[in-house]
N, C-alpha and C positions, 0 to 999 in steps of 0.2 A: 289650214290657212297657209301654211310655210309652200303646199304644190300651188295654191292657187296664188301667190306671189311669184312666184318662180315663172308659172305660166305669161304671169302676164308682164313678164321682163324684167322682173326684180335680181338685182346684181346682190349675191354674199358677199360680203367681203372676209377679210381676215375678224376682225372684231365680232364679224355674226357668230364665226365659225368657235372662237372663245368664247361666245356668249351660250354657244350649244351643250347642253347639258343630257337630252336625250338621245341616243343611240339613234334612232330613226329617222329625226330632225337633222342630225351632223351626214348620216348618208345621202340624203336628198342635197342639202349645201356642198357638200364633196363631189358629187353624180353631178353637180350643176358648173361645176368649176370651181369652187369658196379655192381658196390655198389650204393647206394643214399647216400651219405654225409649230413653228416651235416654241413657242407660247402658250399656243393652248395644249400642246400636248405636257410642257408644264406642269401648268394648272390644274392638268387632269390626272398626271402623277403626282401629285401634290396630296390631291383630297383621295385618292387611290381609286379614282373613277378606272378600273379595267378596261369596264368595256366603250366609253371614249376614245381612252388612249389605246388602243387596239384601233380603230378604224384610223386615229391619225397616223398611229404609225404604219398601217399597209400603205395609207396615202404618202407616204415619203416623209412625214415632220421626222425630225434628228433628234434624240432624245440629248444629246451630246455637244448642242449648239447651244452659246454660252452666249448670256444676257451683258447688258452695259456693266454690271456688277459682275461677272466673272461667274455666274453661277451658270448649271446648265439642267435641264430634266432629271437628270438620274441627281444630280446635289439635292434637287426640293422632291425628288420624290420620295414616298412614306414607304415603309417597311413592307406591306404587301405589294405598293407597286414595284420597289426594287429589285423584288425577290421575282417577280414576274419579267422582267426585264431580263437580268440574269438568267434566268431559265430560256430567254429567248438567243442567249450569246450577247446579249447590250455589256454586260459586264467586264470587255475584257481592257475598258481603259481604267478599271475601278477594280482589279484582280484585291489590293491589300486590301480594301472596306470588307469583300463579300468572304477573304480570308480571314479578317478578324472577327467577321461574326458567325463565322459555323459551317455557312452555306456552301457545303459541299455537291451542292447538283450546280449551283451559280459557276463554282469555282471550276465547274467538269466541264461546263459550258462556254467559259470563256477561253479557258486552255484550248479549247477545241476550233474557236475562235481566233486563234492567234496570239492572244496574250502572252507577253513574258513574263515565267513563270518566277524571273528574280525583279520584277517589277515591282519598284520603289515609290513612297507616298511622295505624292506630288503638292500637294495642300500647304503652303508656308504658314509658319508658325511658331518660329524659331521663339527662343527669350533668351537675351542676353543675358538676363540676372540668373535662367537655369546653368546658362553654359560657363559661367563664372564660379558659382556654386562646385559643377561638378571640376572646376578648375583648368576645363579646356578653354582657352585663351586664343585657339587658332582654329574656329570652325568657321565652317560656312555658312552664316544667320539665313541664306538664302536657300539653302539644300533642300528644305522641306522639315514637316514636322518628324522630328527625329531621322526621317529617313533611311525607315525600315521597309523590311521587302516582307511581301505578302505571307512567308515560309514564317518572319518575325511575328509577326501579327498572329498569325493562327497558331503558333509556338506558345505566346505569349498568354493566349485566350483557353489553351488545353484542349484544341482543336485536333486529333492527334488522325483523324481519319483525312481530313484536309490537310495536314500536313505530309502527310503519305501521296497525295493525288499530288502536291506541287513538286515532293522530292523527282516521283517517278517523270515529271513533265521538266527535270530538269533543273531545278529549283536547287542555287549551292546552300548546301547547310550551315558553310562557317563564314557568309555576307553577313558583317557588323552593320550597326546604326551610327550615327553621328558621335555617341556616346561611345562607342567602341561595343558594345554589347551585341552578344550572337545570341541567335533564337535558342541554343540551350541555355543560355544563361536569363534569359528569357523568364522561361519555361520552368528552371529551377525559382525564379524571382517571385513566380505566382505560384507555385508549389504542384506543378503539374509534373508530377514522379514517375507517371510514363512515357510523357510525351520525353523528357529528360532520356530515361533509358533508351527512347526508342532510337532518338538520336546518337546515343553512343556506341547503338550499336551499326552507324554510318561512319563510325570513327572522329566527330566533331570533338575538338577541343575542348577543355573543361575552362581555361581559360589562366592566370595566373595575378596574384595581386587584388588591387580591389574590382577589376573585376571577373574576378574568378565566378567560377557555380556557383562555389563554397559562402563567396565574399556576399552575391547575390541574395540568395536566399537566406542568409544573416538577416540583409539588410532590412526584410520584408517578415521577420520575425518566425520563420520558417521551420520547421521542425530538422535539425542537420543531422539527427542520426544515421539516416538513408547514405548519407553523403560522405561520410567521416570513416567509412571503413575505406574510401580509397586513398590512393596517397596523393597529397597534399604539398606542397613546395612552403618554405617559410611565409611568403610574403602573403600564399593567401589563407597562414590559418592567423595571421599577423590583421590582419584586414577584418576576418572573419569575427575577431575577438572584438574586435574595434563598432564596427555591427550588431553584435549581439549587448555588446555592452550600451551602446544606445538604445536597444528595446530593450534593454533591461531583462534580457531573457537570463535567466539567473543557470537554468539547465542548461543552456548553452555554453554558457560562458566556463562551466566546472568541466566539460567534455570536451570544449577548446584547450583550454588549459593542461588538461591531462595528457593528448595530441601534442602538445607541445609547442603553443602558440604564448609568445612572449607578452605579460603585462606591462611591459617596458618597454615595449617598441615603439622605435621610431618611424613614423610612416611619413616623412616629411612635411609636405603640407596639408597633409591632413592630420584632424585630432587623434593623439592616443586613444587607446583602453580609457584610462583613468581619465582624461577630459570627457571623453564620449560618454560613461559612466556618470557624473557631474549633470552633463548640459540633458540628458535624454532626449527624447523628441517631447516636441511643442506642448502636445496636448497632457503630460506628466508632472506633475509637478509634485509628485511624491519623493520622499530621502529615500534614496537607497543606500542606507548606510552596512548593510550584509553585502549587497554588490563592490561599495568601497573597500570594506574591510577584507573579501577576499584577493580582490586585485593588490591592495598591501604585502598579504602572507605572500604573493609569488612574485614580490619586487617592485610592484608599481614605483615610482618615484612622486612623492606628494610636492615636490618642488619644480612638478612639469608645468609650463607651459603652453598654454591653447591660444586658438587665434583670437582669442576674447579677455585675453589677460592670464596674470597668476590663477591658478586655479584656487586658493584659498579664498581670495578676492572674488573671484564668480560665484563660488558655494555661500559665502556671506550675500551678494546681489541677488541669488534666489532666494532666499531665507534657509538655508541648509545650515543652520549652525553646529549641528552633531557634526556635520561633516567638516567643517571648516574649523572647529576645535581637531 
């Protein structure tokens, strides 16, 4: 039916050509003149139709051309049509996606392509209330989401074969995020202990303060033994302390201590040891009163102050009363 409309002077238009769902159907509208859209090649990355989006895209549709809403083909396309994209070189304005998820023929492919291989997330996404939190007062809400480069991303994921392919393509190892955080610190954050070494031995920073390696992978409840035989500056076994004592890692916090990281330090404005110890994270609401008691024996000061009040006064507002006697 579709030749014998065609024969008898039926015009495709764009709308037919999105409405084509069979392979045979979309080359006769194509062969006839139809346009290829970048719409329907869309749509047809979308539902990971292949072999559609295969004849739009030899027909010229731009998987890269971006709708009233800011979106474009590769945004709504699904995980096998991505990955087929990428393999074609489409991937090199999307280098940080196909480097946080693994895809290292994507990633061989767009470098090959041109991509910059210190090519940063372009996606905005900023939160004022994270960038308050982390106590940076002067970013750029506009920069992007965190505004890591691809080398971060795949750092971050334990990518360690894609991070090899970006280094050699040029990729600097010690380009921070908006956070200030570099892909070893990354890396050590999700507890990826090769990807870490491999970087160090690029000569990459460890980093100093909160956010150190050390301070990192605290943060994220981490195992720090790996990390502890190197040497460590005060501020970030001070940090580090500070970190563990919020997950409440109790083995951490005795192998800190021993290192020689203060339970009395001051980190300005951030909570001590003994506050961070106190407040935990959200989802705890158990006494750690063996964690309190140890930060005591090495000096804590029970008359500190946190950004939330006396600390006697907070351990009574969660019901900690062991503690707050």
């Amino acid at each position: 039916w579709t030749r014998r409309l065609l024969r008898r002077g039926a015009k495709p238009t764009a709308e037919t050509v999105r409405l084509a769902r069979e392979p045979d159907i979309l080359q006769l509208l194509l062969a006839a003149g139809a346009p290829a859209t970048a719409q329907a090649l869309a749509e047809a990355l979308e539902r990971n139709d292949l072999r559609v989006a295969s004849l739009l895209l030899e027909a010229g549709a731009d998987p890269h051309h971006e709708d009233a809403d800011g979106c474009s083909g590769w945004d709504r396309a699904g995980d096998e049509a991505r990955s087929y994209l990428a393999r074609l070189g489409e991937g090199a304005r999307d280098l940080v996606r196909l480097a946080g998820q693994g895809d290292l023929d994507g990633v061989k492919a767009a470098l090959e392509k041109g991509a910059d291989p210190d090519q940063r997330e372009r996606k905005p996404g900023w939160s004022p209330r994270l960038a308050r939190r982390w106590a940076h007062h002067d970013l750029d809400l506009d920069a992007g989401f965190f505004h890591r480069t691809a080398l971060a991303r795949a750092c971050e994921h334990g990518h360690l074969e894609v991070a090899q392919a970006l280094v050699a393509a040029g990729a600097d190892p010690e380009a921070t995020d908006c956070l200030g955080l570099s892909p070893v610190a990354l890396a050590a954050r999700s507890g990826h202990r090769v990807v870490v070494e491999y970087l160090r031995t690029l000569g990459a920073s460890l980093g100093s303060g909160r956010l150190s390696v050390l301070s990192m992978a605290a943060a994220r409840g981490q195992d720090l033994d790996w990390l502890l035989h190197l040497v460590w500056d005060q501020a970030s076994l001070d940090h580090a302390l500070a970190q563990s004592c919020r997950r409440r890692c109790l083995q951490s916090v005795r192998r800190l201590l021993a290192q020689g990281a203060r339970a009395n330090a001051d980190l300005g404005e951030h909570d001590g040891p003994l506050a961070c110890a106190v407040l935990g994270l959200d989802e705890d609401y158990s006494e750690p009163v063996e964690l309190i008691e140890l930060l005591l024996e090495h000096g804590a000061d029970p008359e500190q102050q946190c950004q939330e009040g006396p600390l006697p006064e907070l351990a009574f507002r969660y019901g900690f009363r062991t503690l707050a006697k």
